[in-house]
N, C-alpha and C positions, 0 to 999 in steps of 0.2 A: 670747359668754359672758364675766363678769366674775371676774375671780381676784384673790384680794391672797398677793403671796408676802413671804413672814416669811423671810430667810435670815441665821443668824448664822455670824460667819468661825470658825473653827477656830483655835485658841490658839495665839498666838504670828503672827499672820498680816497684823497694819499694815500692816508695812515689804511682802510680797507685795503686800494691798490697793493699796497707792502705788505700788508697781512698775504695774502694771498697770490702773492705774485709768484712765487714758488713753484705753484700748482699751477700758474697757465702756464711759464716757461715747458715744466714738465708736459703739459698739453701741447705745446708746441712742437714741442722733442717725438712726440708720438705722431703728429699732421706733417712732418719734414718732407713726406712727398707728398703734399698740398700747397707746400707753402714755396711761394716768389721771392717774397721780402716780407722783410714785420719789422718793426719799432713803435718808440714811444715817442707823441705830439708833446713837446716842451713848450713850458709859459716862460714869460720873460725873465725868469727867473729860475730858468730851468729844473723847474722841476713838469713829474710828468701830472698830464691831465688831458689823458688820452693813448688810443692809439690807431696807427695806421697799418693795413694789412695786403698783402698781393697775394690771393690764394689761385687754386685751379680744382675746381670739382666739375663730376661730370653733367650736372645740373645746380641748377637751385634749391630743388630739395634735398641734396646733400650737403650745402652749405648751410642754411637754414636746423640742418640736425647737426651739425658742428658748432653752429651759435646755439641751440640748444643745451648744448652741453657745455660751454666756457664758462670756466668757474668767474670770470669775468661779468657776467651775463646772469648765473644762478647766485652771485655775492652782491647782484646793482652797485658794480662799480660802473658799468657803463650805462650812460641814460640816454645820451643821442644818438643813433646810429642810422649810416646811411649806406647803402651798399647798390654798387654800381658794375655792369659788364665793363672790360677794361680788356684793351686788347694789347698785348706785352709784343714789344717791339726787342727792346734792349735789356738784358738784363747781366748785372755786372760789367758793362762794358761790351757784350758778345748780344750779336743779333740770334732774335732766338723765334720771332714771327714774319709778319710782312707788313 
């Protein structure tokens, strides 16, 4: 199953974001075959306050124990989050569903 998660940081939470930003890259180096796409939602001023993700687990209770464990999530830098089925069509340029 395909997800896209929408997570925005909680006010006041960059300077945490940077703290720790380190250890989700590194967490994401370990999900590489989960993940579609991932970056960071920019304010008008680019800087970050948030992020956007394209994963594939074989449920929701394995994505759910992946947000479990984001240091992201265990540091409350993210406070909104919403997370949605998402059916991936194109990725990179290359059809990859239907």
């Amino acid at each position: 199953m395909q997800f896209v998660i929408t997570a925005y940081d909680g006010e006041g939470k960059l300077d945490k974001r940077m703290e720790v930003r380190h250890l989700h890259l590194e967490g994401m180096e370990r999900l590489r075959k989960h993940l579609i796409a991932a970056g960071g939602i920019l304010d008008d001023e680019e800087r970050l306050k948030g992020s956007i993700l394209i994963m594939e687990f074989k449920n929701r209770e394995e994505l759910d124990q992946y947000l479990e464990n984001e240091v992201y999530m265990k540091e409350h830098v993210w406070e909104k989050i919403t997370v949605e089925h998402m059916n991936v069509v194109y990725a990179q340029g290359e059809r990859v569903g239907k």
